[in-house]
Structures are given as C-alpha cells and as structure tokens.
KEGU-539553 format. One line per 3 residues: number of its first residue (from 1); their letters; for each residue z, x, y of N, C-alpha, C. Coordinates in steps of 0.05 Angstrom, whole numbers, plus 5000, padded with zeros to 4 digits. Atoms other than C-alpha are relative to their C-alpha. Example, Ala and Ser with C-alpha at 12.3 -4.5 7.8 and 13.67 -1.06 7.14 Angstrom:
1 = AS = 5000:5018:4976:5156:5246:4910:5000:5018:5024 | 4999:4984:4976:5143:5273:4979:5014:4985:5022
***
This chain:
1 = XXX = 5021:5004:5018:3518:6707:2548:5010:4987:4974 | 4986:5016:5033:3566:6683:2482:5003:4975:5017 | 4989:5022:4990:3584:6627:2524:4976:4978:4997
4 = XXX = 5027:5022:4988:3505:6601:2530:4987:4995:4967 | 5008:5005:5027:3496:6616:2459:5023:4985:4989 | 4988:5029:5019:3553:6570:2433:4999:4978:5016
7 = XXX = 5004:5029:4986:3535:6521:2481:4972:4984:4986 | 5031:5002:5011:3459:6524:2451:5014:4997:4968 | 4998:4998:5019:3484:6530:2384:5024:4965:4985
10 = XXX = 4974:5032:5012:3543:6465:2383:4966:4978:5013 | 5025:5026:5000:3471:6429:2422:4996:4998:4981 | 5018:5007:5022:3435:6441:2360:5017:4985:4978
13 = XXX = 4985:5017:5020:3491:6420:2312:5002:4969:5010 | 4996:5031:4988:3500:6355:2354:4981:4985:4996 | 5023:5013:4999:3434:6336:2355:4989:4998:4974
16 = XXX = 5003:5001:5029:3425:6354:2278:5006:4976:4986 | 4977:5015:5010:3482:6316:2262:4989:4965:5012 | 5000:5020:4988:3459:6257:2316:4966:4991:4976
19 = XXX = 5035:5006:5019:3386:6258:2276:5004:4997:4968 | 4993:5014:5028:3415:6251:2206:5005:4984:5007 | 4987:5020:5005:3453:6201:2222:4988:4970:5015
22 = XXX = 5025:5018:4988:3401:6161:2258:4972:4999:4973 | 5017:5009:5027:3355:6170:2194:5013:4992:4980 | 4980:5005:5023:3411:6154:2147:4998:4973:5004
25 = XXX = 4998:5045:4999:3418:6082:2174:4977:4993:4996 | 5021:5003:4999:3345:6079:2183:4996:4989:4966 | 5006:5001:5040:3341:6087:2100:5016:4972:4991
28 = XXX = 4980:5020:5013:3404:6047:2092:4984:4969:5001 | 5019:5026:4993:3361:5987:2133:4977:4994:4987 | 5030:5010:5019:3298:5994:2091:5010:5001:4972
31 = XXX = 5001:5003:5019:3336:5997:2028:5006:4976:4987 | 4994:5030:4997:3330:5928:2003:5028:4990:4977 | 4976:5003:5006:3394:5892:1987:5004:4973:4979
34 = XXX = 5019:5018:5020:3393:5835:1935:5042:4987:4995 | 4976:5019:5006:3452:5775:1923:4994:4974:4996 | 4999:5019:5003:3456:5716:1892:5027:4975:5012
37 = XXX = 4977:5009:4989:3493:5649:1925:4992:4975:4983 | 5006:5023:5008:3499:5578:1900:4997:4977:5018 | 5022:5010:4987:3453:5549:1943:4976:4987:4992
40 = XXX = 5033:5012:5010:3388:5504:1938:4984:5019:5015 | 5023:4971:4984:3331:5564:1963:4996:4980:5034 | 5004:5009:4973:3303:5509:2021:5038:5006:5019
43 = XXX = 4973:4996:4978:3390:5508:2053:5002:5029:4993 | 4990:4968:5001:3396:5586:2039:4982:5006:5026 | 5011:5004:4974:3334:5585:2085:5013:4995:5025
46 = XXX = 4999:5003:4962:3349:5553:2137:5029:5005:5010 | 4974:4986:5003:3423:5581:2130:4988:5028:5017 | 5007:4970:5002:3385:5652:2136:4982:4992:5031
49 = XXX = 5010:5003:4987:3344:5627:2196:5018:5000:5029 | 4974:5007:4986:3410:5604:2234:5012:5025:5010 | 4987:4972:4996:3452:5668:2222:4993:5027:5007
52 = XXX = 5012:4973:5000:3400:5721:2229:5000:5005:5025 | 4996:5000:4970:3401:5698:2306:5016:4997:5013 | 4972:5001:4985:3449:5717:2354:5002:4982:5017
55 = XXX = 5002:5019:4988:3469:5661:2401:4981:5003:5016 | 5022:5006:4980:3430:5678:2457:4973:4997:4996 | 5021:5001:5012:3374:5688:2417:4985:4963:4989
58 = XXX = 5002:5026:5011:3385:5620:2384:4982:4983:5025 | 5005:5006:4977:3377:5595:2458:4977:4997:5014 | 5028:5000:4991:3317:5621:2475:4979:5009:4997
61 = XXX = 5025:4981:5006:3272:5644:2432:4993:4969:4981 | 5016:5026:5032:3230:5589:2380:5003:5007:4970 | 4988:4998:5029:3256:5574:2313:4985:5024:4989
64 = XXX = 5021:4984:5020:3238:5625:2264:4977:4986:4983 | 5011:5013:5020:3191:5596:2221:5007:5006:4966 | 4996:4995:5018:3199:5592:2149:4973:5000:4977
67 = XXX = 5028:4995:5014:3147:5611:2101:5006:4994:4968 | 5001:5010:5035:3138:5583:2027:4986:5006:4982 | 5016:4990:5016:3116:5623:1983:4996:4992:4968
70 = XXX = 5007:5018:5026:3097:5611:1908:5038:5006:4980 | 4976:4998:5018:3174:5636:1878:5032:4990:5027 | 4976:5008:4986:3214:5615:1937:4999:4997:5034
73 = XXX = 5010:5002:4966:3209:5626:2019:5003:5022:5005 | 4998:4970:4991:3198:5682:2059:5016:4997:5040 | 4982:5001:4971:3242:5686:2131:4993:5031:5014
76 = XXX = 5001:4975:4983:3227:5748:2179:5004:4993:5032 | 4985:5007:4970:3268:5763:2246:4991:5028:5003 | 5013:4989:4993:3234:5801:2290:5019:5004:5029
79 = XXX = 4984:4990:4967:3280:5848:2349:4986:5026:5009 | 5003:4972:4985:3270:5901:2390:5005:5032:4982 | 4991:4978:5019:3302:5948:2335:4982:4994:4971
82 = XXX = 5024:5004:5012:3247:5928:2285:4997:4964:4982 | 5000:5032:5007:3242:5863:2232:5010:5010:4973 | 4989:5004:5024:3282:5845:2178:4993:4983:4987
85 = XXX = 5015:5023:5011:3249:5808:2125:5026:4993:4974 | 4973:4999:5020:3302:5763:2082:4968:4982:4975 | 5020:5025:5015:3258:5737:2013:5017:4976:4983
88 = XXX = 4986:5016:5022:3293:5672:1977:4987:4989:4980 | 5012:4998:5024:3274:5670:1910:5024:4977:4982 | 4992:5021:5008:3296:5605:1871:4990:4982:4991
91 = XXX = 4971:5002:5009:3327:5565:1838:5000:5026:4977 | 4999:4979:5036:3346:5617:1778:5008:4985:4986 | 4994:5016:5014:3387:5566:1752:5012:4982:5011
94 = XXX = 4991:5027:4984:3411:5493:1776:4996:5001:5018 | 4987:5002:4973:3437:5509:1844:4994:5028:5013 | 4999:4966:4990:3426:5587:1851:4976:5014:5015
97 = XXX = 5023:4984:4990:3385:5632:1888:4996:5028:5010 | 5007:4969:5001:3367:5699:1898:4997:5010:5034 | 5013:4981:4980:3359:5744:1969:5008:5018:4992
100 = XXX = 5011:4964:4995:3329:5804:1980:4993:4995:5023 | 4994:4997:4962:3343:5824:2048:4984:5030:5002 | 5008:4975:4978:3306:5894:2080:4983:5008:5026
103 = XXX = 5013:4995:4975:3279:5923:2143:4972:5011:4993 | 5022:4990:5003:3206:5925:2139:4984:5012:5019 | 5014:4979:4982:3183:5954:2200:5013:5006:5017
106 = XXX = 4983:4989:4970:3228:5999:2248:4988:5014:5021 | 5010:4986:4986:3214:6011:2307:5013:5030:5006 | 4989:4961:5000:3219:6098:2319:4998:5005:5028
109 = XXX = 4993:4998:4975:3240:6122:2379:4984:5027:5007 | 5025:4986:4997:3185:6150:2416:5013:5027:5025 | 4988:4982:4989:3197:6219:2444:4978:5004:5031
112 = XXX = 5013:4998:4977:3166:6234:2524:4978:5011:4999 | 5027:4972:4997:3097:6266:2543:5012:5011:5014 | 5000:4988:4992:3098:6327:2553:4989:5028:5000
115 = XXX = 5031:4993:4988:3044:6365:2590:4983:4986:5020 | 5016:5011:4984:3015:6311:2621:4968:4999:4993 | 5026:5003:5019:2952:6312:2570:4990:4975:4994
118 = XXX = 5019:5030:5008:2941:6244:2555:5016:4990:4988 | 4989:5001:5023:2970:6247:2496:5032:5015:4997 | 4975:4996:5003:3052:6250:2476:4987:5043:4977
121 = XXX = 5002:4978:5024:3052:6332:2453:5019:5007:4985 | 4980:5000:5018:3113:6322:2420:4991:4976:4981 | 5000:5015:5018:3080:6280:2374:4997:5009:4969
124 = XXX = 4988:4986:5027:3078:6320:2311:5023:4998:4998 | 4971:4990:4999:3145:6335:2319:5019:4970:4995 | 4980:5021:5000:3165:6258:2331:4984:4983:4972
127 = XXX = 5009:5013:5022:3122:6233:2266:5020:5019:4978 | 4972:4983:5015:3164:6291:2221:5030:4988:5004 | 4973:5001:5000:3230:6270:2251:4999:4957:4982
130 = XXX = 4997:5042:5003:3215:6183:2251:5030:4996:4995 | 4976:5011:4988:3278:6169:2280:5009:4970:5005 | 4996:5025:4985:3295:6096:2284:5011:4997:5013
133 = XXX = 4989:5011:4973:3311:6062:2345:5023:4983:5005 | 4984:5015:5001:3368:6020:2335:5006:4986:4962 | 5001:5016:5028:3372:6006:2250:5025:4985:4997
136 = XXX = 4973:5013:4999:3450:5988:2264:5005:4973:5003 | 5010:5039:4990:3420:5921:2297:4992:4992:4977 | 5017:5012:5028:3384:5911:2229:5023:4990:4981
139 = XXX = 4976:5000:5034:3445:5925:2178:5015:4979:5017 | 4972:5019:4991:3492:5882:2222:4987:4963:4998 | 5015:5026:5012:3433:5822:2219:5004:4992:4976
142 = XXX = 5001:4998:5032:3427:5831:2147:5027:4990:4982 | 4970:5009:5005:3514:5827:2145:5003:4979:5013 | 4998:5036:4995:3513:5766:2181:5002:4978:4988
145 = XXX = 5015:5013:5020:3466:5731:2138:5016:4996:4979 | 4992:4999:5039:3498:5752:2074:5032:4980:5005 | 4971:5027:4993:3566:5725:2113:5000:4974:5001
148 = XXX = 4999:5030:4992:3541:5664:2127:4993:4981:4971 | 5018:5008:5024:3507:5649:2064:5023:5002:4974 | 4982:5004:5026:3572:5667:2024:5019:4981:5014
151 = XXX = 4980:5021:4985:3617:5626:2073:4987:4972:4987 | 5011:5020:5003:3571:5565:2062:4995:4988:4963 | 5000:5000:5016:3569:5579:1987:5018:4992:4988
154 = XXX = 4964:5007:5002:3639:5580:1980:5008:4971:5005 | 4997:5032:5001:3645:5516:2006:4979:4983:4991 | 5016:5027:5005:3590:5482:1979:4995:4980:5022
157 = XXX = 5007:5008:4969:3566:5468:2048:4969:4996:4997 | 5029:5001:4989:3500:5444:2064:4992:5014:5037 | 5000:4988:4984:3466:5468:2128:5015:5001:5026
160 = XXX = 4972:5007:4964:3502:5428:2192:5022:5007:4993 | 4965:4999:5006:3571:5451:2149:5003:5028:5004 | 4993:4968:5007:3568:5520:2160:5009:5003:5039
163 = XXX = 4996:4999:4973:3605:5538:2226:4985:5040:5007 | 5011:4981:4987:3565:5587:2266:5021:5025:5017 | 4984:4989:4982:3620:5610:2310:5010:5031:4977
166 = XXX = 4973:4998:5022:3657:5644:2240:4978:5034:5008 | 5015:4980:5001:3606:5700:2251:4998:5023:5033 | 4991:4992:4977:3608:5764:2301:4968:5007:5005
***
C-alpha cells in the first residue's frame, strides 16, 4: 500500500511540475518581445517573412502575406502550435526599426471526452488549467526571426544577402 501511494504521489508531482512548465512557456510566448535593428521596416519584413518559416514550410505553404499598416507592417505565421504575430514599426530614425514579436493565439491542448455525453466533461477542468500545445515552436520562431534580422543588420544586408541556411 506505501508503494501505490508514492507511486500516486511522484504522478502528481510529475504532472504538476509537467503543467507549470507547459504554462510557463505558454506566458513566456505571449509575452511580447520588442528590438530594434538597422533596417528599412519593408526588408525587416520580408526578412521576418523568410525566417519565421522553416524550410519545408518555405516549400509548401504560400508566402505569408504582409500587411501595411498605418505605423509600419504587420506579419503573422500561423502553425499548428498557434500564431505568432511579428509588428514592424518604422523608421524611428533614418534606417531603424522597431519589432514587437508575440504569440497571439495558442493553441491549448484539448483534454479527451469523458462519459461519452456529447460534450468533453473534463472541460471545466481543461479551461482552468489552458495548457498550451506546443509554445516552444513559438519562442524558437520568434528566436529565429530575431537571428536573422540581427545577422542581416550586422551586415547591412538587404533581403537576397541574408543566408537562410545560418539559422536552425
């Protein structure tokens, strides 16, 4: 009987421990992240369009579109693990420009029906926890971006100068 209760008792720590740390990134991904590069806003764009997609992606999905809003452009990449919206805000001054990178809608990892009611009856339970589904895919998008965008900075690269490969 001790044996079933520290088996029950290290589950619950595990699973504690596995559910912070699945809402911790979650936060980390929606907390928006903000850097300036010396860039013209249109090549930070389409810089940010480039790097947000993983090759295969590049391959076979249709350009992102880029959106122009009244202080700069707006870029959103849209995965399975939810969408990261990057905003470029520019020029500030000469050459400069502003992102703000965060995850605006994650997808939460939906827990099973159970009952067979219709309806998920663990759904109270899975709106309280809102667990995201993958936010690690987000923050590593988001570090890409920012890689590529300081790589290309650094050199005073326009958009064909930025090597793609330089990125994991």
């Amino acid at each position: 009987m001790e044996g079933l209760t520290i088996a029950i008792l290290a589950l619950t720590l595990f699973s504690t421990v596995t559910f912070g740390w699945m809402t911790r990134r979650g936060n980390l991904a929606q907390a928006p992240v903000t850097a300036e590069f010396r860039l013209p806003p249109q090549t930070a764009a389409q810089i940010t369009c480039q790097a947000a997609l993983t090759t295969k992606e590049r391959l076979t999905r249709d350009p992102v579109p880029i959106i122009r809003t009244s202080d700069g452009y707006h870029v959103e990449i849209a995965c399975p693990a939810g969408v990261m919206t990057f905003d470029i805000i520019g020029p500030i001054d000469s050459q400069t420009c502003r992102v703000v990178a965060r995850a605006d809608d994650l997808t939460q990892i939906g827990l099973p029906d159970i009952g067979g009611i219709g309806t998920p009856s663990t759904d109270v339970l899975h709106l309280r926890i809102g667990m995201p589904r993958n936010a690690a895919k987000l923050i590593r998008r988001r570090h890409r971006v920012f890689r590529a965008l300081t790589l290309a900075s650094s050199r005073g690269a326009m958009y064909g100068d930025v090597p793609w490969v330089a990125h994991v």
